[in-house]
C-alpha positions as CSV (number, residue, x, y, z in Angstrom):
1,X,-38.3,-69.3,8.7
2,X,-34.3,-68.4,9.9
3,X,-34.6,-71.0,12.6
4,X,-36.3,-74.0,9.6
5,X,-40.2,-74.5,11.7
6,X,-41.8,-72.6,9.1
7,X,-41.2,-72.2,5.1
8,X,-42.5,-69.3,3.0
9,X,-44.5,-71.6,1.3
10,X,-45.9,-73.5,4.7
11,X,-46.9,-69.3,6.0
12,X,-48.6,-69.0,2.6
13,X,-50.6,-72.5,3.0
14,X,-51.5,-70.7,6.2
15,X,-53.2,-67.9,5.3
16,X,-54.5,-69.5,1.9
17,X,-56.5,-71.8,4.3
18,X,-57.7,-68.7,6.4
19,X,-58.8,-66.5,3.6
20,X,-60.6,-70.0,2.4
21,X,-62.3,-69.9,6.4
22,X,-62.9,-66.3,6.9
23,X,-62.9,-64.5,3.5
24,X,-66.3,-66.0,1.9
25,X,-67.0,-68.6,4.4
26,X,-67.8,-68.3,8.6
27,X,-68.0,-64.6,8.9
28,X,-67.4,-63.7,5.3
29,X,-65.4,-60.8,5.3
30,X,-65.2,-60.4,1.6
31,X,-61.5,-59.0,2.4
32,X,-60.1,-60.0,0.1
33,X,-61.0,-59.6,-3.7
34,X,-58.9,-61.8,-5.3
35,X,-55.6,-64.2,-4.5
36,X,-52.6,-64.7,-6.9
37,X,-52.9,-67.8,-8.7
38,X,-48.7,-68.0,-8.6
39,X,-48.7,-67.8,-4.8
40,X,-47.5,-70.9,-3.8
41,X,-44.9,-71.4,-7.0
42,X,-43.2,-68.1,-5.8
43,X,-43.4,-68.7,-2.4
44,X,-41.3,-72.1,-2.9
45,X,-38.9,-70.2,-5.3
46,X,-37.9,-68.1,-2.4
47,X,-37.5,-70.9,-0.1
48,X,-34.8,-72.1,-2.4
49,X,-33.2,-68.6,-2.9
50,X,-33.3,-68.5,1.1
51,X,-31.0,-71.9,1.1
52,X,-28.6,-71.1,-1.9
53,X,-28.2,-67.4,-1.2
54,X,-29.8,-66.4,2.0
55,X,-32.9,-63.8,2.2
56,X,-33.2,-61.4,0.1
57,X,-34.1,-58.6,3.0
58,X,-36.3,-58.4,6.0
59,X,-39.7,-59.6,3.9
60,X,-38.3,-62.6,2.4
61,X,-41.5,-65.3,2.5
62,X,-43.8,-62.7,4.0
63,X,-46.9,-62.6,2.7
64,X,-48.3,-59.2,1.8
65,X,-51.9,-58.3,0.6
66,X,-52.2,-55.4,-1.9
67,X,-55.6,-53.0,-2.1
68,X,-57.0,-53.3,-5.8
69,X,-55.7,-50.2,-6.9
70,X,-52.2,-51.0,-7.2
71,X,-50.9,-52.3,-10.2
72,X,-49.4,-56.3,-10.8
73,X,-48.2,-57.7,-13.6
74,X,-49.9,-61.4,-12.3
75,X,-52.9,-63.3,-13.0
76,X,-54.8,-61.1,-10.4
77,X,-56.7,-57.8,-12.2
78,X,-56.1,-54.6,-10.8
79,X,-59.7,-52.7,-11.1
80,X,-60.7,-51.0,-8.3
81,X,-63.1,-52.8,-7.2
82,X,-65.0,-52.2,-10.6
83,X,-66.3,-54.2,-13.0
84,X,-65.3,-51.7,-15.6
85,X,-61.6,-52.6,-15.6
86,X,-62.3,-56.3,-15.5
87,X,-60.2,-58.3,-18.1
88,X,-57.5,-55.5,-18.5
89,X,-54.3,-56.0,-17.7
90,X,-52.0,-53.6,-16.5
91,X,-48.6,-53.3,-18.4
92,X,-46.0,-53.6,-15.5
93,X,-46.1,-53.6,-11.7
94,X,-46.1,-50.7,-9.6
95,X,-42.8,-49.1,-8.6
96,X,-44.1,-50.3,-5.2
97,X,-44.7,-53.4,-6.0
98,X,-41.2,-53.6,-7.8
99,X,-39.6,-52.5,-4.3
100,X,-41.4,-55.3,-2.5
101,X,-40.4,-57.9,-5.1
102,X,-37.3,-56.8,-4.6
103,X,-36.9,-57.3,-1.0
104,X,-38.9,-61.1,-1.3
105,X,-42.4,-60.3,-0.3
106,X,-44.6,-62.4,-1.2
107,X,-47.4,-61.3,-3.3
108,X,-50.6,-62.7,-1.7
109,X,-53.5,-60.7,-3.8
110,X,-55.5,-58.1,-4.1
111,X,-57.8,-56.5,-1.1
112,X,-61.0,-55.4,-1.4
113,X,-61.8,-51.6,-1.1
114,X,-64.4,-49.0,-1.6
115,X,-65.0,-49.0,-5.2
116,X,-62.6,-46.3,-6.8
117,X,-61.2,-45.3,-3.6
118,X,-64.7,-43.8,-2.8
119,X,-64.5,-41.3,-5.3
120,X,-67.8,-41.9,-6.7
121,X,-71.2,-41.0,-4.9
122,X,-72.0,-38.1,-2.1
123,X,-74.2,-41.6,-0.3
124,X,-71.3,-44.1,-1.0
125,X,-70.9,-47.1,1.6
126,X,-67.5,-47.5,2.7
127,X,-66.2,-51.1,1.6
128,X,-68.1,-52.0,-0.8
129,X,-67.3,-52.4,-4.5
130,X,-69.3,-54.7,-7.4
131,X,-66.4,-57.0,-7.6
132,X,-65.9,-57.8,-4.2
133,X,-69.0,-56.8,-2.6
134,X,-69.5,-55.6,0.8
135,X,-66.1,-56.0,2.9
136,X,-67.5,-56.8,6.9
137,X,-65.6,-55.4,10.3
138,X,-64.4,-58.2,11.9
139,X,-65.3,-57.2,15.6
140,X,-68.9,-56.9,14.7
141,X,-70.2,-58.1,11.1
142,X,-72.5,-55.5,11.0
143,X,-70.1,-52.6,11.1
144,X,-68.8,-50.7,8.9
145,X,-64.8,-50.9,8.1
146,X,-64.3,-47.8,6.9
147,X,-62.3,-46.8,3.8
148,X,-61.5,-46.8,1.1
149,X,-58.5,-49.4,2.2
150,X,-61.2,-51.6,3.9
151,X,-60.0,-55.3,2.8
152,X,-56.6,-53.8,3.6
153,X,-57.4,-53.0,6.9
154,X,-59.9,-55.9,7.6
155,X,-57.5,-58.2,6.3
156,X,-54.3,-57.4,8.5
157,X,-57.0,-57.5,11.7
158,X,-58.2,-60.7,10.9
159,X,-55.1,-62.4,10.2
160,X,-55.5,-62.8,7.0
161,X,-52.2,-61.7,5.9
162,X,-48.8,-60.3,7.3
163,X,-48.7,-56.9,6.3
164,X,-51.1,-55.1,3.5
165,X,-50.8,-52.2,1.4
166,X,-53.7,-49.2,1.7
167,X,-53.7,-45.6,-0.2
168,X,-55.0,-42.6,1.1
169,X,-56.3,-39.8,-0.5
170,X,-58.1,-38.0,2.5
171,X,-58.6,-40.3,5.7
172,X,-58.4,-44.2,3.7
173,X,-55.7,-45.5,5.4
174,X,-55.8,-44.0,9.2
175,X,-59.5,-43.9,9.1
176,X,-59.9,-48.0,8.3
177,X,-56.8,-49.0,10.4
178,X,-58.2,-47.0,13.6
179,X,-61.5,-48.2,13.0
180,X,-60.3,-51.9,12.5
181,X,-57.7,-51.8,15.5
182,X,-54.8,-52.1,13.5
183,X,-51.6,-49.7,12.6
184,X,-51.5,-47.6,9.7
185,X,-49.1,-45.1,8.1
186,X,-49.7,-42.2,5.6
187,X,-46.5,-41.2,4.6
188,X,-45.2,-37.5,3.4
189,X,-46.4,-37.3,-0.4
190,X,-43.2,-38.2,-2.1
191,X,-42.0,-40.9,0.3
192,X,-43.4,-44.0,-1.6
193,X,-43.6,-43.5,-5.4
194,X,-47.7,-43.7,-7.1
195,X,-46.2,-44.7,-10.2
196,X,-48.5,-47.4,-11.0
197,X,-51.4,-46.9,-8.9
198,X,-54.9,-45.5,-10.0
199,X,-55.4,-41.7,-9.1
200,X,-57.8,-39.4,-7.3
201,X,-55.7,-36.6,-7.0
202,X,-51.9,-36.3,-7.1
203,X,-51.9,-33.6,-5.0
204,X,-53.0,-36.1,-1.6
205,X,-52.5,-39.6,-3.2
206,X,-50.4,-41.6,-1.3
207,X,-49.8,-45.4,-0.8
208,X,-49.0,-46.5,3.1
209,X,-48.4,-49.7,5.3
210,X,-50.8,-51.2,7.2
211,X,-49.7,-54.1,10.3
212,X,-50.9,-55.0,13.4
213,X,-47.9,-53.5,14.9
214,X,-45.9,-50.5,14.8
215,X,-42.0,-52.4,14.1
216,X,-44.3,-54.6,11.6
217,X,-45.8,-51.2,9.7
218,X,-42.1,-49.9,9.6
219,X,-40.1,-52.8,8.1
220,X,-43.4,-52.3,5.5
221,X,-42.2,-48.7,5.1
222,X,-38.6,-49.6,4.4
223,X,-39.2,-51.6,2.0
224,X,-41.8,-49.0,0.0
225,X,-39.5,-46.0,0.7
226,X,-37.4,-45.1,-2.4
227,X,-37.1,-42.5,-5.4
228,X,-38.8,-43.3,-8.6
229,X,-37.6,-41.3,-11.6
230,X,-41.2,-41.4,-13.1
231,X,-42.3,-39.8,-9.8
232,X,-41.1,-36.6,-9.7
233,X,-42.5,-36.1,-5.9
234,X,-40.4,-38.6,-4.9
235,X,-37.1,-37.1,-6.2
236,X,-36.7,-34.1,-3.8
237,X,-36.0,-35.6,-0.2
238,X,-34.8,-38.2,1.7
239,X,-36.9,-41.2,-0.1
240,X,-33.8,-43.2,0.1
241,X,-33.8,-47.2,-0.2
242,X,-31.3,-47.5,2.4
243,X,-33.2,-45.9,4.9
244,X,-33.9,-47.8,7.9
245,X,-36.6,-46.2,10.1
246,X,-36.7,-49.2,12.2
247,X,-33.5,-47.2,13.9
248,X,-36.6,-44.9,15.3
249,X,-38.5,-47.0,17.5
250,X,-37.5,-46.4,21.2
251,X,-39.6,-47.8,23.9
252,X,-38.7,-44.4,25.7
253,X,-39.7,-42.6,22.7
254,X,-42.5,-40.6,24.7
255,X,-39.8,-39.1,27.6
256,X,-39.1,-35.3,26.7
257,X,-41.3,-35.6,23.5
258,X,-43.7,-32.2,23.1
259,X,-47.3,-33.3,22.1
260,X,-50.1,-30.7,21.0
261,X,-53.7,-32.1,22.0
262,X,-55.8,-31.2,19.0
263,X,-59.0,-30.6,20.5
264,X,-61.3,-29.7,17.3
265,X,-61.3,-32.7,16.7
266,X,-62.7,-34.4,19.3
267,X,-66.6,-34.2,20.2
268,X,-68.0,-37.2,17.7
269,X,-68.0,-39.9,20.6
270,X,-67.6,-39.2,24.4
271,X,-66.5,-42.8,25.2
272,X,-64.0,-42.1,22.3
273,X,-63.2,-38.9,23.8
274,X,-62.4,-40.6,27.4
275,X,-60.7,-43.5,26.1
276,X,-57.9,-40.6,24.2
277,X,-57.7,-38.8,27.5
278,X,-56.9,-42.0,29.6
279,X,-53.9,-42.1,26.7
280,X,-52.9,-38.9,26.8
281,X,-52.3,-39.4,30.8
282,X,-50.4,-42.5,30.1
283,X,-48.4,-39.9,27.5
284,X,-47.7,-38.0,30.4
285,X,-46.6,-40.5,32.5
286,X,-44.3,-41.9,30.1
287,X,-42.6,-38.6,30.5
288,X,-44.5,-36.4,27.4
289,X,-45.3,-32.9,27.8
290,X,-48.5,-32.1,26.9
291,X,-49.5,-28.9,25.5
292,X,-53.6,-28.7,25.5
293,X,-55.2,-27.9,23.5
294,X,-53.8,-26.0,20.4
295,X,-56.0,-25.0,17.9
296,X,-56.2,-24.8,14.0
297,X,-56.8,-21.4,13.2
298,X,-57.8,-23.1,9.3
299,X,-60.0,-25.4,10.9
300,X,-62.7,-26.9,8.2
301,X,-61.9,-23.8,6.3
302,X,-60.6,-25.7,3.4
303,X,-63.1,-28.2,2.7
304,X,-64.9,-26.8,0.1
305,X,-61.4,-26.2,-2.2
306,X,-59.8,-29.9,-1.1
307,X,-63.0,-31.2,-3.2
308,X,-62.5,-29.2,-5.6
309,X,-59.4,-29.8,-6.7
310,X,-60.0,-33.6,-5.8
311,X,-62.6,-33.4,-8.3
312,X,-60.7,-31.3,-11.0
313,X,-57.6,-34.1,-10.5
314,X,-59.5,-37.0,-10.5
315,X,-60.8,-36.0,-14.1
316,X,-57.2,-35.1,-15.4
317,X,-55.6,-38.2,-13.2
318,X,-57.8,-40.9,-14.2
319,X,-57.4,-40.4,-18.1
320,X,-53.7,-40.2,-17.7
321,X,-53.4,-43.4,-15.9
322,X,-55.9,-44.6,-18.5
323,X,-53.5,-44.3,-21.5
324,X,-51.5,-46.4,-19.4
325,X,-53.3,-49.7,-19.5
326,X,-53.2,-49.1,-23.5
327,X,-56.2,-50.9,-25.6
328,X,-56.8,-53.9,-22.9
329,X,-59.1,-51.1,-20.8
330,X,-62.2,-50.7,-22.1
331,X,-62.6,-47.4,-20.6
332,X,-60.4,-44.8,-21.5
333,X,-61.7,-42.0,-19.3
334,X,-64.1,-40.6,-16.8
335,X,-67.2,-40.2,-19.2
336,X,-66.2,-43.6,-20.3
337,X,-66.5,-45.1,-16.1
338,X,-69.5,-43.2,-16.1
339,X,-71.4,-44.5,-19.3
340,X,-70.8,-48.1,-18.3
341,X,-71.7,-47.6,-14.8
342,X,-74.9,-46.9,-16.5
343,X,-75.5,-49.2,-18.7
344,X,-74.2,-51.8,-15.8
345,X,-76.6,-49.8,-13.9
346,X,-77.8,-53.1,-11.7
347,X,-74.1,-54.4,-10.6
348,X,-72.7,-51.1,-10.7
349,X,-75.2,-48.7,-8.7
350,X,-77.5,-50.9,-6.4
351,X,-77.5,-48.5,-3.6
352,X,-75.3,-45.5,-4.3
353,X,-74.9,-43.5,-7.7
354,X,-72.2,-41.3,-8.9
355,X,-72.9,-38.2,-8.2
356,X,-69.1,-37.0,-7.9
357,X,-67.9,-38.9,-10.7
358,X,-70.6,-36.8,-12.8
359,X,-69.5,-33.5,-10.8
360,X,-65.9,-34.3,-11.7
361,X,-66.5,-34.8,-15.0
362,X,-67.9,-31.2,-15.5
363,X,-64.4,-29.9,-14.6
364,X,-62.2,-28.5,-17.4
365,X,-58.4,-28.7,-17.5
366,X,-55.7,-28.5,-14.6
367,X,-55.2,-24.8,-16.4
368,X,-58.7,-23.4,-15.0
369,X,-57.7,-20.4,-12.4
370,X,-60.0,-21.8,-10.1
371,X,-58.0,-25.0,-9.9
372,X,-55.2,-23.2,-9.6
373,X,-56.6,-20.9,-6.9
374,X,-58.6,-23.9,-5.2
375,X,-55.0,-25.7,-4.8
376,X,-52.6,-22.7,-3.4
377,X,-55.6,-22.1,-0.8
378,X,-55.6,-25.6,0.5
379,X,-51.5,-25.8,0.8
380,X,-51.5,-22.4,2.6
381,X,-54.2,-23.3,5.3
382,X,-53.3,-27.2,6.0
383,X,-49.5,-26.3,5.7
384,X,-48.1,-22.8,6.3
385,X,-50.9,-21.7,8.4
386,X,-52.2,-25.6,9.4
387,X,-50.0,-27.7,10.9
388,X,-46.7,-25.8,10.4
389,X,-48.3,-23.1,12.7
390,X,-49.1,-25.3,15.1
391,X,-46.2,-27.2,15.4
392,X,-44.0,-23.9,15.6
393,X,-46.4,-21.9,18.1
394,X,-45.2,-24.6,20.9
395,X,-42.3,-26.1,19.2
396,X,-43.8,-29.5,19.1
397,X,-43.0,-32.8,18.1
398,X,-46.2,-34.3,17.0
399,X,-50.2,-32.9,17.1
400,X,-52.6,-36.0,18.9
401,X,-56.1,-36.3,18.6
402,X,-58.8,-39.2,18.0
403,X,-58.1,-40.8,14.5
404,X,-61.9,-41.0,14.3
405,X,-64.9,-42.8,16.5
406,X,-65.7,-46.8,16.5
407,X,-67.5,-48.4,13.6
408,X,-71.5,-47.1,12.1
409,X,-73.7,-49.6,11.1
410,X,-73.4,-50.9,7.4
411,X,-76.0,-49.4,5.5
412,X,-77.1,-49.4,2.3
413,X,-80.5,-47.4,2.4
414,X,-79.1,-44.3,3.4
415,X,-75.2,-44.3,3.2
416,X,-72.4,-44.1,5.8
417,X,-72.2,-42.1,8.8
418,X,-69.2,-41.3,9.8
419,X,-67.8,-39.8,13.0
420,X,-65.3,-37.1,11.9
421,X,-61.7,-38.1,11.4
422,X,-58.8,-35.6,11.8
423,X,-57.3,-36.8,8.5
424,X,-58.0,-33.8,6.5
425,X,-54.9,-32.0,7.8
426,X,-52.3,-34.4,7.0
427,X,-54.3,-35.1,3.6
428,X,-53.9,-32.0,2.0
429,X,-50.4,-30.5,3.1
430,X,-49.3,-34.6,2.1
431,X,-47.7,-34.0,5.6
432,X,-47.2,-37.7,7.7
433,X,-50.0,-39.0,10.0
434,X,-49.5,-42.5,11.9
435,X,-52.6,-44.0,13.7
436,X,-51.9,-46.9,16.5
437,X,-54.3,-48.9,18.4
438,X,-55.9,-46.8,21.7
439,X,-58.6,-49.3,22.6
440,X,-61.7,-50.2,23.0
441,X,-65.4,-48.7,23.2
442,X,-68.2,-51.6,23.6
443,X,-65.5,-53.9,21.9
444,X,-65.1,-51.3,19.0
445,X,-61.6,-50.6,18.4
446,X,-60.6,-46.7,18.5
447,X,-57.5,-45.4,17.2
448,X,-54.6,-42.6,18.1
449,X,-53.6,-40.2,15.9
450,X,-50.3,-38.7,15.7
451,X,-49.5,-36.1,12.9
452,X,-46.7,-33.6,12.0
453,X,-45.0,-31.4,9.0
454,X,-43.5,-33.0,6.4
455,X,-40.5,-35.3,6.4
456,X,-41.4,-36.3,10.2
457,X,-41.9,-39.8,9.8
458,X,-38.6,-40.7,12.0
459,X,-40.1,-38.6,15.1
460,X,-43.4,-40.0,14.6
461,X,-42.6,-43.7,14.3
462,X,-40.8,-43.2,17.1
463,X,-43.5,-41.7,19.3
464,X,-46.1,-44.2,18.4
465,X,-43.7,-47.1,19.0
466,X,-43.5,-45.6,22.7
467,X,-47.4,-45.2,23.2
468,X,-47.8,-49.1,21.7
469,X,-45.2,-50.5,24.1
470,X,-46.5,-48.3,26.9
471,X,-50.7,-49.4,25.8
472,X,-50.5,-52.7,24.1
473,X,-54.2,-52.3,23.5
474,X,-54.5,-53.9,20.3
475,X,-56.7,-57.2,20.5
476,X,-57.8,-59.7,17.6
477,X,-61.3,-59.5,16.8
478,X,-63.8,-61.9,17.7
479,X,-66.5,-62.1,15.1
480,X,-69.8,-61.0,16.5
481,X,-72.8,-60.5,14.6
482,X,-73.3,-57.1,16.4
483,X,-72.2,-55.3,19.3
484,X,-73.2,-57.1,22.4
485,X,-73.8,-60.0,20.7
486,X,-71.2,-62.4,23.2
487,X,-72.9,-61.1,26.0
């Protein structure tokens, strides 16, 4: 665009015309849930904004895809993925969506996801929601992309966008972009406002960039960064809009850095496993010090209390964000998503119920003592005693382990199976956690963790950026039915 070959309008034309190819035709990835009808007017409004006054910041023209949680005052619905907020409107955009605005993104539309973040049945299947149906991994069709920010994910790895926005609650950022080869950043709770995007819980709800690079993931994060007066979490730190963490990528990143091998959670896949310790030599040789293992002495010993208070917020959350979208919603709370899932029982629940949405709904008020007790217990063994402990045993920079293993088989008979991801840390202290391509396990792409207390997005980014330029593993995907499929 600075040097005149391409326009913001000609890029858009470009990845209309993909979506068109890939999205619901040839491999149909069923990405993408829905495009903005505007795209083309606004992209040629910034073209002549570019000419008369020069770019508005580093995303002028760029095209960014947005999961369908996030709110957008457009002609694109923000639902979810469900058919229950159909035809309501939210009231204004996002504070994130303000911020990219702001700085000339380019509003492409809305990616699919796992309906309701995946916040809705014990046998979910990760992608898949009754407006956009099942979203498909791009390096084998049959794979799951993980979630809940699947069309996110998918999207950015097939090239059907520039840069996408994911959330995470627990794992649905990191766990789609490893699984889908691409780079994705969970931020400290606090960094990026959730004014404006539908809940699970408060207490881990955060939105986060998703590239196919590291520098690409971090202009992303520049441009979400700021403080949001109806936020309060974002009031207390550093979530300044002048911020540039691009200032943090070194190629030399990894010489002198301390790096704590976090060896609970490997074990899920021993291809996996070999394929991390390859890069953890390559750490090494880039000059890293590596302290293996260290150990969480909280390990898996806050599972039970992170769900509950997930479920206890996702009652309290949901109807709050509710009285936001005013009378155009026809659902005005949990029991209300829950009683129209029923009686849409066919489109809603074809292979999965909603059996947490029903256990949620049992929960009383955020005032309950066992709330209360359920959330000290999980900040005190992720945080103080988690990854605080950790860090401080061996004064490290960063904690490393497997994001998770490659891609299960879609199914819809008996529900997902995961490989265990070392999200759940990060998660619930709402502490920073970056995963970058690591590479390849029968064509599968496996991701690189790299997590660390809070505020530590500057020492991460610039750690990751290392192990990218160092790696470079990241390749495009290639379509196949299945695994093997090319051979």
């Amino acid at each position: 665009m600075r040097s005149g070959r391409q326009t913001a309008r000609s890029i858009a034309e470009r990845y209309l015309n993909r979506i068109e190819q890939l999205n619901r035709q040839g491999p149909s990835l069923r990405a993408v849930i829905e495009l903005n009808a505007d795209v083309l007017t606004i992209a040629e409004g910034l073209d002549r904004e570019r000419k008369q006054k020069g770019p508005r910041g580093s995303l002028h023209g760029i095209p960014v895809l947005l999961k369908d949680n996030i709110d957008t005052v457009d002609r694109t619905a923000t639902t979810a993925g469900s058919l229950a907020l159909e035809g309501s409107s939210a009231p204004r955009d996002a504070f994130l969506v303000r911020r990219l605005r702001s700085v000339g993104a380019v509003i492409l539309g809305k990616a699919n996801l796992s309906e309701w973040a995946n916040f809705r049945s014990t046998h979910s299947v990760e992608g898949w929601s009754a407006r956009g149906g099942q979203t498909r991994n791009p390096y084998a069709l049959d794979r799951n992309p993980c979630g809940s920010s699947s069309g996110s994910a998918v999207a950015v790895a097939a090239n059907l966008c520039a840069l996408a926005i994911g959330t995470e609650t627990d794992g649905s950022i990191v766990c789609p972009s490893a699984i889908n080869g691409i780079v994705g950043i969970k931020p400290t709770l606090g960094l990026i406002s959730r004014n404006g995007v539908i809940p699970i819980a408060h207490s881990q709800d955060t939105a986060g960039p998703m590239a196919r690079t590291v520098r690409d993931a971090t202009l992303l994060l520049n441009a979400l960064a700021g403080a949001d007066e109806n936020d309060p979490a974002t009031m207390g730190h550093t979530s300044d809009s002048g911020l540039d963490y691009t200032k943090y990528l070194n190629p030399d990143g990894l010489q002198g850095a301390r790096l704590g091998i976090a060896r609970q959670y490997f074990g899920s896949n021993t291809p996996g496993d070999r394929l991390i310790d390859n890069c953890i030599t390559e750490m090494q040789r880039q000059g890293a010090k590596i302290i293996d293992p260290v150990k969480f002495g909280s390990y898996r010993q806050y599972n039970d209390s992170e769900f509950e208070v997930m479920l206890y917020e996702f009652k309290h959350d949901l109807a709050s964000y509710f009285m936001t979208r005013g009378d155009s919603a026809r659902v005005k709370s949990l029991a209300d998503v829950i009683a129209f899932n029923e009686e849409r029982r066919s489109e809603e629940m074809p292979y999965f119920e909603q059996e947490i949405m029903l256990k949620a709904e049992e929960k009383g008020p955020l005032t309950d003592e066992a709330y209360k007790v359920a959330l000290a217990r999980n900040h005190k063994l992720s945080g103080k005693e988690g990854i605080d402990a950790v860090i401080a045993k061996d004064k490290l920079d960063a904690i490393v382990a497997p994001t998770i293993g490659p891609a299960w088989l879609t199914d819809w008979i008996t529900g997902d199976r995961e490989s265990g991801c070392c999200s759940t840390p990060a998660a619930v202290a709402g502490y920073p956690h970056i995963t970058v391509p690591a590479g390849f396990v029968h064509g599968l792409p496996v991701g690189i963790s790299f997590f660390g207390p809070a505020w530590s997005e500057p020492t991460l980014l610039r750690i990751a950026y290392s192990f990218e330029q160092a790696t470079k593993a990241r390749r495009p995907p290639s379509f196949l039915q299945t695994v093997g499929s090319n051979l």
